[in-house]
N, C-alpha and C positions, 0 to 999 in steps of 0.2 A: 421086277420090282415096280415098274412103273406103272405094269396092269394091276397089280395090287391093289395099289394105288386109287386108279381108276373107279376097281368096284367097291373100293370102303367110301369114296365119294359119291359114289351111287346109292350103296345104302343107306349115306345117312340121307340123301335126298328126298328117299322114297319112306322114311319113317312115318309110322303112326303120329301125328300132330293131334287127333281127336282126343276123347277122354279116353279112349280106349286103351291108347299106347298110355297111359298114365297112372291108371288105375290095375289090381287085380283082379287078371280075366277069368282067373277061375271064383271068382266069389259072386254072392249074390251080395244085393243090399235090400234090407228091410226097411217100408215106411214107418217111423216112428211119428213123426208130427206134416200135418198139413195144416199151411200157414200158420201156424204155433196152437193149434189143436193136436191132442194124441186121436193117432188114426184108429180107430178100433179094431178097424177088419185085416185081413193080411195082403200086402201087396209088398209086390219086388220090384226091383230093376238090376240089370245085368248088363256088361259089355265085353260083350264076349270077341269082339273084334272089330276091325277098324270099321266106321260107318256104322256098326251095328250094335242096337239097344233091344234087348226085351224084357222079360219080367213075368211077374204073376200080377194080375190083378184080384179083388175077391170074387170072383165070379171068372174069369178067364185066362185062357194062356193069350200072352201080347208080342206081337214086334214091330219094330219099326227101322227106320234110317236115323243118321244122325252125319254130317257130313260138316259141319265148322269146327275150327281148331279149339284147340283149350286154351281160355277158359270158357267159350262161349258156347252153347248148345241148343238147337232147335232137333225136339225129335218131330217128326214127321212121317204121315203116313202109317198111321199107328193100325195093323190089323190084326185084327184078335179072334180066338172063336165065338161061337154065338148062345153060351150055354146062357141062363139065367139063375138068379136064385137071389135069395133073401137081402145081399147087401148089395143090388141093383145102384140102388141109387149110392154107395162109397164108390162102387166102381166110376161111377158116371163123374162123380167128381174129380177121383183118380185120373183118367183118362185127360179131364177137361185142364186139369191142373201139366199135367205132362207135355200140353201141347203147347202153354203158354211159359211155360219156363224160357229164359235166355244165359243163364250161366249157369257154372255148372265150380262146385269147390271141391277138393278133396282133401282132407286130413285127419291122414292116419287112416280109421277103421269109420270115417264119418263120410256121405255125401251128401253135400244141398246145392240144389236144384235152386234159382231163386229168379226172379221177374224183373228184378230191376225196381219193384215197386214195395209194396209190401206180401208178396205170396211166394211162399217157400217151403221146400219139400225138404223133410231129415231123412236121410238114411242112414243105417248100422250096417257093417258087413255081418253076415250069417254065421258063416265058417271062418 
C-alpha cells in the first residue's frame, strides 16, 4: 500500500502543467481573428503534447517548444518548412504574432493567445 502510494505521488508530480495537459490533444485549433481582424488564410495550432505546439501556417507546416505552465505561454523556436506561395505575407504575420504571445486561455472549444497588450489570437477547435 505504501508503494502505491508512492507512485500516485509521483504521478501527479510529474503531470503536464503546460497547455498541453489542459487542452484537447487530439484537436487542432483554427485562426479565426488576429488582433480582432478575421484571418483570411488558414492557420492552425495544435498541442499535441507536453512542451510541444505546431500547426498549419498558410504557406507551411510549423513546430515549436513551449515549456511554461498554464496560463502562460512562449512558443519558441518556431521551424517550419520553406514552401512559398500567395499568402507569404499572412504567414509572416502569423508566425510574428505566435512569437509574441504570453498567455494562453481556453474555453470550451475557443483558444486566445494574447500579449498582455492589445494583440490576440482566436482559435476554434476543428474537430
Amino acid at each position: 500500500m505504501r508503494y502505491l502510494l508512492i507512485l500516485a505521488a509521483l504521478a501527479a508530480c510529474s503531470s503536464d502543467e503546460t497547455v498541453s495537459g489542459l487542452v484537447d490533444s487530439d484537436t487542432s485549433y483554427v485562426l479565426e481573428t488576429l488582433d480582432g481582424a478575421a484571418f483570411t488564410s488558414r492557420a492552425t495550432i495544435d498541442f499535441p503534447g507536453e512542451g510541444k505546439v505546431l500547426g498549419e501556417a498558410p504557406c507551411n507546416r510549423w513546430s515549436a517548444g513551449q515549456t511554461l505552465d498554464y496560463p502562460l505561454i512562449k512558443i519558441e523556436t518556431i521551424l517550419s518548412t520553406k514552401r512559398s506561395c500567395p499568402d507569404q505575407a499572412q504567414e509572416t504575420a502569423y508566425f510574428a504574432a505566435l512569437e509574441r504571445m504570453k498567455r494562453i486561455d481556453s474555453v470550451g472549444r475557443v483558444v486566445i493567445l494574447s500579449d498582455g497588450k492589445s494583440g490576440e489570437m482566436v482559435f476554434r477547435a476543428e474537430r
